[in-house]
C-alpha positions as CSV (number, residue, x, y, z in Angstrom):
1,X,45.3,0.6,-39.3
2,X,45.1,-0.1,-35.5
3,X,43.8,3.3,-35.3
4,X,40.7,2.3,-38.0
5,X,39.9,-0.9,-36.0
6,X,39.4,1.2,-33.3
7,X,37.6,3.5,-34.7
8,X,35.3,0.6,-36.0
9,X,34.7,-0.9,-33.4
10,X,33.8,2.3,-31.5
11,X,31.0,2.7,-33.8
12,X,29.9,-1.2,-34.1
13,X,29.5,-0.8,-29.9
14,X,27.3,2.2,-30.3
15,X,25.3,1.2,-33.1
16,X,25.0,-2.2,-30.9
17,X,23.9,0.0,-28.1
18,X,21.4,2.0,-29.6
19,X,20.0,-0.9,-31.6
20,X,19.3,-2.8,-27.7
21,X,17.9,0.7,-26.7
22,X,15.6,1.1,-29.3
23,X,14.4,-2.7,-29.2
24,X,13.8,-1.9,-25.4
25,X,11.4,1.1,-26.3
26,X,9.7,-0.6,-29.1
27,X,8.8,-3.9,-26.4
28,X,7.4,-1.0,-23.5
29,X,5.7,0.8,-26.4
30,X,2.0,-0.3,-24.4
31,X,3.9,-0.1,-20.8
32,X,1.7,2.2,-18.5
33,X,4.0,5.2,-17.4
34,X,7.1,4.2,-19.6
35,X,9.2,7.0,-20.6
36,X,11.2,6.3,-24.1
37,X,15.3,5.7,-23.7
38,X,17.9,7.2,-25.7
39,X,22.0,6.9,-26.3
40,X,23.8,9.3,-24.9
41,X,26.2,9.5,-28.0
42,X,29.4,11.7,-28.3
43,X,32.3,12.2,-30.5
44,X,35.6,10.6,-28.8
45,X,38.8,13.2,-28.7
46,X,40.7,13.6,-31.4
47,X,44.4,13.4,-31.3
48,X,47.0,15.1,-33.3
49,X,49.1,12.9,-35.5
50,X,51.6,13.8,-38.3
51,X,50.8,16.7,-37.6
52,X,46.7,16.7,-38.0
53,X,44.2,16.3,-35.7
54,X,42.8,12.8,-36.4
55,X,39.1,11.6,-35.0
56,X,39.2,8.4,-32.6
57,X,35.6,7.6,-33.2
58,X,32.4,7.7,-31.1
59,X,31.5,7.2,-27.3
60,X,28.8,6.1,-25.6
61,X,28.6,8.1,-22.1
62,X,25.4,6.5,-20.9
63,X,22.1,6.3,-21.3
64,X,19.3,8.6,-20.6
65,X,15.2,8.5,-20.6
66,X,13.4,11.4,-22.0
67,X,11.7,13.1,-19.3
68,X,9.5,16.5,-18.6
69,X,9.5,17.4,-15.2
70,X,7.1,20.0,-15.7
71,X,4.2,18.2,-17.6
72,X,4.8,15.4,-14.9
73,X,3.8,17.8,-12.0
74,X,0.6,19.1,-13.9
75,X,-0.6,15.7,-14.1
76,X,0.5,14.7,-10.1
77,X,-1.8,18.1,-9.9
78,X,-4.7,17.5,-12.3
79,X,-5.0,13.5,-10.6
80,X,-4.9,15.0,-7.2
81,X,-7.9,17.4,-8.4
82,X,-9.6,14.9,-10.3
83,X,-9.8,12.5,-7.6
84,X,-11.1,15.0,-5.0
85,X,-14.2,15.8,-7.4
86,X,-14.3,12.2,-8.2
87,X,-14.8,10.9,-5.1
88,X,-17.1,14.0,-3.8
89,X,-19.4,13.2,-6.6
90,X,-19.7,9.5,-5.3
91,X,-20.1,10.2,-1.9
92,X,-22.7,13.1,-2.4
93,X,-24.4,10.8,-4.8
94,X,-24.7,8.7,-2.5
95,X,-26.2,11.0,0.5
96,X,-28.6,13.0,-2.5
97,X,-30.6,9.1,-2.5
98,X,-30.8,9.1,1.3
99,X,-33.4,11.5,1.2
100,X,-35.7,9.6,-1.7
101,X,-35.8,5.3,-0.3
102,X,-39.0,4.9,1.2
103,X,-41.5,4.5,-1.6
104,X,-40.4,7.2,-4.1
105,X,-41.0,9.6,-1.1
106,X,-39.2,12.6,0.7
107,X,-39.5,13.2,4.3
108,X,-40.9,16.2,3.1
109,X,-44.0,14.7,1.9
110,X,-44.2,12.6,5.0
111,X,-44.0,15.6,7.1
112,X,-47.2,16.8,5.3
113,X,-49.1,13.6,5.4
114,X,-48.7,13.9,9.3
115,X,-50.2,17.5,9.3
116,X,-52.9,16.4,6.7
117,X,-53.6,13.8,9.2
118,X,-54.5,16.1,12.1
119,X,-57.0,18.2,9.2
120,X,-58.6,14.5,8.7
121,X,-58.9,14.7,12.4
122,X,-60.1,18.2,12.8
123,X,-63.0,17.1,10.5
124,X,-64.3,14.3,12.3
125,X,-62.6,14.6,16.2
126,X,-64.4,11.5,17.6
127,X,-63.3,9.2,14.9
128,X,-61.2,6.9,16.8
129,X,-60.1,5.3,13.3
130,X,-58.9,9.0,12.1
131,X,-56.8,9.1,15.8
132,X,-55.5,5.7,14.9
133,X,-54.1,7.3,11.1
134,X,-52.2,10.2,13.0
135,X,-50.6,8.3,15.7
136,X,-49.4,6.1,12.3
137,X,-48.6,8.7,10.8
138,X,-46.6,10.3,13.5
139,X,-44.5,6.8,13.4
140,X,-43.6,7.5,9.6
141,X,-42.5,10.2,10.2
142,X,-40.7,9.5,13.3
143,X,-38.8,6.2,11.3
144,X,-38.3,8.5,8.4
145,X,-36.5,11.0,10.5
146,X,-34.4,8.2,12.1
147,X,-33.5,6.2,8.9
148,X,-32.1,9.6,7.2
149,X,-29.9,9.9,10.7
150,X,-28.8,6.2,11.0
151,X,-27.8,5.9,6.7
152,X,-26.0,9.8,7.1
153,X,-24.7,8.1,10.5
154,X,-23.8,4.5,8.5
155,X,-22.0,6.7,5.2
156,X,-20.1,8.2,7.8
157,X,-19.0,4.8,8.9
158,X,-17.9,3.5,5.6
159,X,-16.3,6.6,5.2
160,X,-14.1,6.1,7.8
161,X,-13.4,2.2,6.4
162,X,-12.0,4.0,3.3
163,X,-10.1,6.3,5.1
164,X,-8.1,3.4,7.0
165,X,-8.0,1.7,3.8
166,X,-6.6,4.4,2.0
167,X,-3.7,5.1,4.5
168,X,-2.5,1.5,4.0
169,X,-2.2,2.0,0.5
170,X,-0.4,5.5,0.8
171,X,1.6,3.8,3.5
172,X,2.7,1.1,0.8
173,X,3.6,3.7,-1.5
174,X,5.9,6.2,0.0
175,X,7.7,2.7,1.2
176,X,8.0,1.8,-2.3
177,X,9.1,4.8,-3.1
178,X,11.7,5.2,-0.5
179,X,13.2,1.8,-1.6
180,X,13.3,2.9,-5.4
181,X,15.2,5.9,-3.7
182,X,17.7,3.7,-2.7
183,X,18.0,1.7,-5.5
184,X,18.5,4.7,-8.1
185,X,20.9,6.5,-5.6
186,X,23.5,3.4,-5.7
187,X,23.1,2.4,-9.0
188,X,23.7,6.0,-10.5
189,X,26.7,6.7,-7.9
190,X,27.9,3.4,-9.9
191,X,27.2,5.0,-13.0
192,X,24.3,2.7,-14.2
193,X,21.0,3.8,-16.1
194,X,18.4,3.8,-13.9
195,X,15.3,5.1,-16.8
196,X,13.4,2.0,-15.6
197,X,13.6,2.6,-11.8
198,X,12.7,6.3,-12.4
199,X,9.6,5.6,-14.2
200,X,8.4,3.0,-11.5
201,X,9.1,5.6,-9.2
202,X,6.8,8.0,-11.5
203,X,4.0,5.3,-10.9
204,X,4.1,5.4,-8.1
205,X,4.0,9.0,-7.2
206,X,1.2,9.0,-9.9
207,X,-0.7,6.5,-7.5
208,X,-0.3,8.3,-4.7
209,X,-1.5,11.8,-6.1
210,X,-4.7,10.1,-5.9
211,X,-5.5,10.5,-2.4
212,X,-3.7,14.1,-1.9
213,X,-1.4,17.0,-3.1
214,X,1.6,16.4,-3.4
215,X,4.9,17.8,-4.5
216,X,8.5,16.5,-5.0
217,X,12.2,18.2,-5.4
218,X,15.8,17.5,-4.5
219,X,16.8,18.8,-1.5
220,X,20.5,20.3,-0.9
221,X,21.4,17.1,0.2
222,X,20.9,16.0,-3.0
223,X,17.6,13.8,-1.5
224,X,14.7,12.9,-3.3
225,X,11.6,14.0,-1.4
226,X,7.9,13.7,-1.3
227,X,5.9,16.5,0.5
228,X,2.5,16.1,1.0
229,X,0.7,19.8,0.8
230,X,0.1,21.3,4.2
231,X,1.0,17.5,5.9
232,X,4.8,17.8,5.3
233,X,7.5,15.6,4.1
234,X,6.3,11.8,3.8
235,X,9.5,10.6,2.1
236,X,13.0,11.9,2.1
237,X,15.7,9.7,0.4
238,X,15.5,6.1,1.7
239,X,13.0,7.1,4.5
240,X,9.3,6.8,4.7
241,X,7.6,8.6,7.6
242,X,4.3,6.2,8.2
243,X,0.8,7.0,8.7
244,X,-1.9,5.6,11.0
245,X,-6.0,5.6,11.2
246,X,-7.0,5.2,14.3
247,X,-10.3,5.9,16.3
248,X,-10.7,8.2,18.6
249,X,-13.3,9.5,21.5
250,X,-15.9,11.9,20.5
251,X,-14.4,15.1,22.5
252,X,-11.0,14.0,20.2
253,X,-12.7,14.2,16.7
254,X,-13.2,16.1,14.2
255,X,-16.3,15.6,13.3
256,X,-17.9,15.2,16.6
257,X,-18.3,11.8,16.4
258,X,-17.4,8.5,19.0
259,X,-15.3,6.4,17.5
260,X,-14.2,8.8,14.6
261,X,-11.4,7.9,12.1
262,X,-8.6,10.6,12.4
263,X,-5.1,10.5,10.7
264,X,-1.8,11.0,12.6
265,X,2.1,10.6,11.5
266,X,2.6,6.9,13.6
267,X,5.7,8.7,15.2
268,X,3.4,11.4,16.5
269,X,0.0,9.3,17.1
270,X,-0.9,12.9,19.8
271,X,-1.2,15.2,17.4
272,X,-3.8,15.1,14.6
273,X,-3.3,15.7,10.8
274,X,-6.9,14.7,9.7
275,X,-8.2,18.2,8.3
276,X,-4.3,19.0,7.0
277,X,-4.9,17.2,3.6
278,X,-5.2,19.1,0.7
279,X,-6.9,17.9,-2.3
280,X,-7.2,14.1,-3.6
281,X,-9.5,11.4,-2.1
282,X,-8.4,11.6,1.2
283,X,-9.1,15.2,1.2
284,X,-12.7,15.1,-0.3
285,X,-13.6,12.1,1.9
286,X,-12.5,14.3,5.1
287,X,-14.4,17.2,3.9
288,X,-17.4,14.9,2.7
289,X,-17.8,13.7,6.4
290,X,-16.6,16.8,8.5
291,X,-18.7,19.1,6.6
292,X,-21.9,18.1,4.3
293,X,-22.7,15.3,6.3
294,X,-22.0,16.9,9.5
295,X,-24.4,19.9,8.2
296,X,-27.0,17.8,6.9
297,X,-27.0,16.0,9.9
298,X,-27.4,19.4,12.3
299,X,-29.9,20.5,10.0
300,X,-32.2,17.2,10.2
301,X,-31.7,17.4,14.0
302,X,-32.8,21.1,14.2
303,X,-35.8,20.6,11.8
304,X,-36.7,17.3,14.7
305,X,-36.4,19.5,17.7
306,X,-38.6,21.9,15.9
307,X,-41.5,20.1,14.9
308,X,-41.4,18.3,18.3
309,X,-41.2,21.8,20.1
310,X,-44.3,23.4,18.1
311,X,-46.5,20.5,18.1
312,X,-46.0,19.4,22.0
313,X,-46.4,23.0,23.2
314,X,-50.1,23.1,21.1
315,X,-50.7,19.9,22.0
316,X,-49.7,20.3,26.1
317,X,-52.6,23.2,26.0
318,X,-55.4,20.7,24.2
319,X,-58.5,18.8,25.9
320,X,-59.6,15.3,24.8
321,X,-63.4,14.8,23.7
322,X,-63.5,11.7,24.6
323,X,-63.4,12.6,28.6
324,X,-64.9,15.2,31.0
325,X,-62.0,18.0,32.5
326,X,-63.3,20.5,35.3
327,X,-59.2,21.7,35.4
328,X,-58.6,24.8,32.7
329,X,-55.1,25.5,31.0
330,X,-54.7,21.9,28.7
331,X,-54.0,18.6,30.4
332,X,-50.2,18.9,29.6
333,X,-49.6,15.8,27.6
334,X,-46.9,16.2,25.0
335,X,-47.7,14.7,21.7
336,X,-43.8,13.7,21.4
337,X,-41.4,13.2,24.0
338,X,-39.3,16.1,25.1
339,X,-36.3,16.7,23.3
340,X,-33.8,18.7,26.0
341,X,-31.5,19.8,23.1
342,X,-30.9,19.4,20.1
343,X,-28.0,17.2,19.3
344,X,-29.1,13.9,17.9
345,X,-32.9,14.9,18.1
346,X,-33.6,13.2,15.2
347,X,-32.8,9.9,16.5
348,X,-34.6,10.3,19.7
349,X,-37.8,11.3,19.0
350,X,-40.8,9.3,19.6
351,X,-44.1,9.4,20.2
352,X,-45.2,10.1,24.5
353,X,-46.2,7.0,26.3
354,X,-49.7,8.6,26.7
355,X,-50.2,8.9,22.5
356,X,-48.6,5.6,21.9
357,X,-50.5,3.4,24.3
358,X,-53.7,5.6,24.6
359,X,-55.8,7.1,21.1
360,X,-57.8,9.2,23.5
361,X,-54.5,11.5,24.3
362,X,-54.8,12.8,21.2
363,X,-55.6,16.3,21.9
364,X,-58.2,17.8,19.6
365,X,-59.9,20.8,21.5
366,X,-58.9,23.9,23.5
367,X,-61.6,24.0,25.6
368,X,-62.7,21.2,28.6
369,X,-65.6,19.4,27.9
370,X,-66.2,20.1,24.0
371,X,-67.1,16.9,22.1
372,X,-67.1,18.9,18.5
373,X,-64.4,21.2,19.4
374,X,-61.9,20.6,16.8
375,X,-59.9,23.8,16.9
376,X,-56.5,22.5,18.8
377,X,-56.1,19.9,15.8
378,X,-56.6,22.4,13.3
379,X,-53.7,24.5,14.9
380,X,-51.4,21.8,15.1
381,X,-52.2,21.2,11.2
382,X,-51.6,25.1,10.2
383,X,-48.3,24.4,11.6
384,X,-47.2,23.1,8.3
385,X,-47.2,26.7,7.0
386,X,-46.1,28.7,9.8
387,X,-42.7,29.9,8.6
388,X,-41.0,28.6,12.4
389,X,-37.4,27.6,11.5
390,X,-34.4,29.3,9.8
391,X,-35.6,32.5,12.5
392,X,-38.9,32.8,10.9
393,X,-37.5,32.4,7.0
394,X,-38.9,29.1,6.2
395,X,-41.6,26.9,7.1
396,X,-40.5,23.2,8.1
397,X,-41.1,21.8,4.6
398,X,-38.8,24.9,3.3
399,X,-36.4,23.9,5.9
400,X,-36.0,20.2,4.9
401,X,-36.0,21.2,1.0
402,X,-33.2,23.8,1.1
403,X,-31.5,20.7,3.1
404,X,-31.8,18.5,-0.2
405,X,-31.9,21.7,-2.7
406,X,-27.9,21.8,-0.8
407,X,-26.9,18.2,-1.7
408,X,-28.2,18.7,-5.1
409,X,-26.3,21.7,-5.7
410,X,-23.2,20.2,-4.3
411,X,-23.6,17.0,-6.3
412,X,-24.4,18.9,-9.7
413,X,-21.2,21.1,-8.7
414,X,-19.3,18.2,-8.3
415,X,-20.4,16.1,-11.1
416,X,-19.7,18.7,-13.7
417,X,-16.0,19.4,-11.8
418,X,-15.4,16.2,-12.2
419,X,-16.2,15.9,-15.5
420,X,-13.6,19.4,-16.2
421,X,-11.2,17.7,-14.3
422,X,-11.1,14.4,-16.2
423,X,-10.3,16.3,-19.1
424,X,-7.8,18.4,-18.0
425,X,-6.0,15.1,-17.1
426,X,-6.0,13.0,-19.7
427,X,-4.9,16.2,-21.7
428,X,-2.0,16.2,-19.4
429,X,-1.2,12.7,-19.9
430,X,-1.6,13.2,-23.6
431,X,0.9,15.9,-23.8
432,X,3.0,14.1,-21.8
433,X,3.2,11.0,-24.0
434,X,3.8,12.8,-26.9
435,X,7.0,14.6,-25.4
436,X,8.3,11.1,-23.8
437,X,6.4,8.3,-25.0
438,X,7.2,5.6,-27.6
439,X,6.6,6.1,-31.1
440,X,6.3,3.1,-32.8
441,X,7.4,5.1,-36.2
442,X,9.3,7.1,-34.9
443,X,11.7,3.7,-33.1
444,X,11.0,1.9,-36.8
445,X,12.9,4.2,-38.7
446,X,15.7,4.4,-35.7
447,X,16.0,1.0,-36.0
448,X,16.7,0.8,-39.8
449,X,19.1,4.1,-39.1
450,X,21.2,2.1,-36.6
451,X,21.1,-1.4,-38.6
452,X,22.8,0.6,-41.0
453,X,25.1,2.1,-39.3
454,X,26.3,-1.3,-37.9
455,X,26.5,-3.2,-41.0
456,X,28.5,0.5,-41.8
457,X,30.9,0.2,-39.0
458,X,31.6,-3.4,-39.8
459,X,32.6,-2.7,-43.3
460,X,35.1,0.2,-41.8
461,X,36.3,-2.8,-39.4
462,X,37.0,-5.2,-42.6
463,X,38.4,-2.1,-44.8
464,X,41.0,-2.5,-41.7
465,X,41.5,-5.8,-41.7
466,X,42.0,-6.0,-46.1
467,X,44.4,-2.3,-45.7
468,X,46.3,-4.8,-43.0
469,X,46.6,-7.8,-45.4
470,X,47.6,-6.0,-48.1
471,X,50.4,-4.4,-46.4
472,X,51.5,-7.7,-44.6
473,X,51.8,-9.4,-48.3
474,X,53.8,-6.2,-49.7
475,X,56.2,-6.9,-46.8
476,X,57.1,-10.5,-48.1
């Protein structure tokens, strides 16, 4: 009889069990990232008695949380790739409207206006009104060159915010993670169930696949580690290795820049990791700012130094009509000021002191002395279709398009990777939910099934307890 009790109460314990786990997956059955607990239910060892072998009822060894290690890496993988498209998408949306805020028009147009200025001038030379619309002119274009700079300059800036940002919250996470470590590592050396902690710990690692690759194993040690791709380890066990933004001098940073956001490992603040990220936010932010808008910048400067170049040395050889000049050979007034190189060129130009304060040194004719002569202007104006930049591929219009025909590629590139990418994730995570998550029909009939089994096992408990009466009453 003692034997039946037993064996009873074996199975009321893991029918009790099994009904607490199954309420515990049915209340998580709308918690983000919850992974679906079972019992870990085995037969207890028989014993031989009489002469048979006689079962002892059931155990309970533990209990475990379904789990697919696999499907869990393709979607730390498919977030990392996600994210990277993601956020290039943003940020090149972002740079493609740089070159269309001042009323609807490109700099491209603006460049033309200033060269269909000069033909205005060409028709009428004396007209000091006409000399007035090209010096404005000039100053568009001179403030449209400068406001593409300073907003490619000020998205660089903002960049660099997110970037700090977004090291404080990977910084939060591998220290979350390193805690949950240490929490899972004692409780499971006690034996405990640690499902909930692990998923937390998924989260987590979830969270911070946003901002990079990442990859995770047990080491020999038996260690739980976090490796960021091509950074290194950023968690091993209860340890966190910490990050820092910092700026730096120009000479320092990777994107030739004062003042530059760069990443370093705070126990090694000497040695960069900036361009070692792989993947994720941080990795298309870095690549966002050291590359496309490092380009586009270059190639906005270039396209400055070269209509400065082309249009001084015209100008420098013209004559004014307004005044009498015995000297031959121009009278050497630049149109612009001289640009020495050029790096940040589109920044620095402006208009000559002579031009800006004086209509008259507008140069107009390339001889001395001739009041009609409008033949200078109309070389500056033919400028405009002189193929001059890209090593005499493109004319200066050309130039700037393929600059924004670029972005626009880049951005329709990324918009539509993005778009892949999102898919391929949430199939992940779809796949994933069906191999762990919580089905609510699935936990409905378990429930039932282990109600059933109790109310069974309690009934083998009072079968005992009658078999024992009986047998006490035949006694007296």
């Amino acid at each position: 009889m003692s034997d039946l009790l037993s064996i009873g109460r074996s199975g009321l314990g893991a029918s009790k069990k099994s009904l607490e786990v199954t309420g515990h997956n049915i209340s998580n059955a709308n918690t983000e990232g919850y992974s679906r607990q079972r019992v870990d239910q085995v037969a207890n060892s028989p014993i031989r008695k009489s002469g048979l072998i006689i079962g002892t009822g059931t155990d309970v060894r533990g209990i475990h949380r379904i789990e697919h290690a696999q499907m869990e890496r393709k979607i730390h993988d498919a977030t990392s790739e996600h994210s990277y498209h993601d956020e290039s998408y943003n940020q090149l949306s972002q740079v493609q409207e740089v070159f269309n805020e001042l009323d609807a028009k490109g700099i491209n147009q603006v460049i033309g206006n200033f060269f269909n200025s000069f033909r205005q001038l060409a028709n009428e030379p004396e007209n000091e009104a006409i000399r007035s619309i090209v010096r404005d002119s000039a100053n568009v274009l001179i403030n449209d060159f400068r406001r593409v700079t300073e907003t490619l300059n000020k998205t660089t800036v903002e960049i660099d915010k997110q970037i700090v940002r977004n090291v404080d919250e990977i910084n939060y996470n591998t220290k979350e993670i390193a805690k949950l470590n240490k929490r899972i590592a004692t409780l499971e050396a006690s034996g405990d169930e640690t499902g909930d902690l692990r998923d937390q710990r998924d989260m987590f690692l979830r969270d911070l696949s946003k901002y990079f690759k990442l990859n995770t194993y047990v080491d020999n040690r038996g260690s739980f580690v976090v490796n960021a791709e091509g950074v290194g380890s950023l968690v091993t066990a209860g340890q966190n290795l910490e990050l820092i933004a910092k700026g730096v001098i120009k000479e320092k940073s990777s994107n030739n820049m004062p003042g530059s956001i760069e990443v370093y490992f705070k126990a090694k603040p000497s040695s960069s990791i900036t361009n070692r990220f792989r993947g994720g936010v941080i990795g298309s932010l870095i690549d966002v700012r050291n590359n496309t808008l490092v380009q586009m910048k270059k190639r906005m400067d270039v396209l400055a130094h070269g209509l400065v170049d082309q249009v001084n040395e015209i100008h420098r050889r013209g004559y004014s009509v307004n005044r009498a000049i015995s000297s031959l050979g121009g009278e050497g007034i630049n149109f612009f000021n001289k640009l020495n190189s050029q790096e940040d060129a589109s920044l620095k130009i402006a208009l000559s002191d002579e031009v800006e304060n004086d209509l008259s040194n507008i140069m107009t004719a390339s001889k001395p002395n001739s009041p009609g002569d409008n033949s200078l202007a109309i070389k500056i104006s033919q400028l405009q279709f002189n193929k001059s930049m890209d090593n005499g591929k493109s004319t200066m219009e050309e130039y700037f398009l393929q600059n924004v025909g670029s972005i626009g590629v880049q951005t329709g590139k990324a918009e539509i990777e993005r778009e892949q990418s999102n898919g391929i994730l949430n199939q992940s995570k779809a796949i994933k939910d069906r191999i762990t998550g919580v089905s609510l029909d699935e936990e409905a009939a378990n429930l039932v099934k282990y109600q059933h089994a109790y109310q069974a096992s309690a009934k083998v408990i009072q079968a005992a307890e009658e078999m024992f009466r009986t047998l006490i009453n035949i006694n007296t």
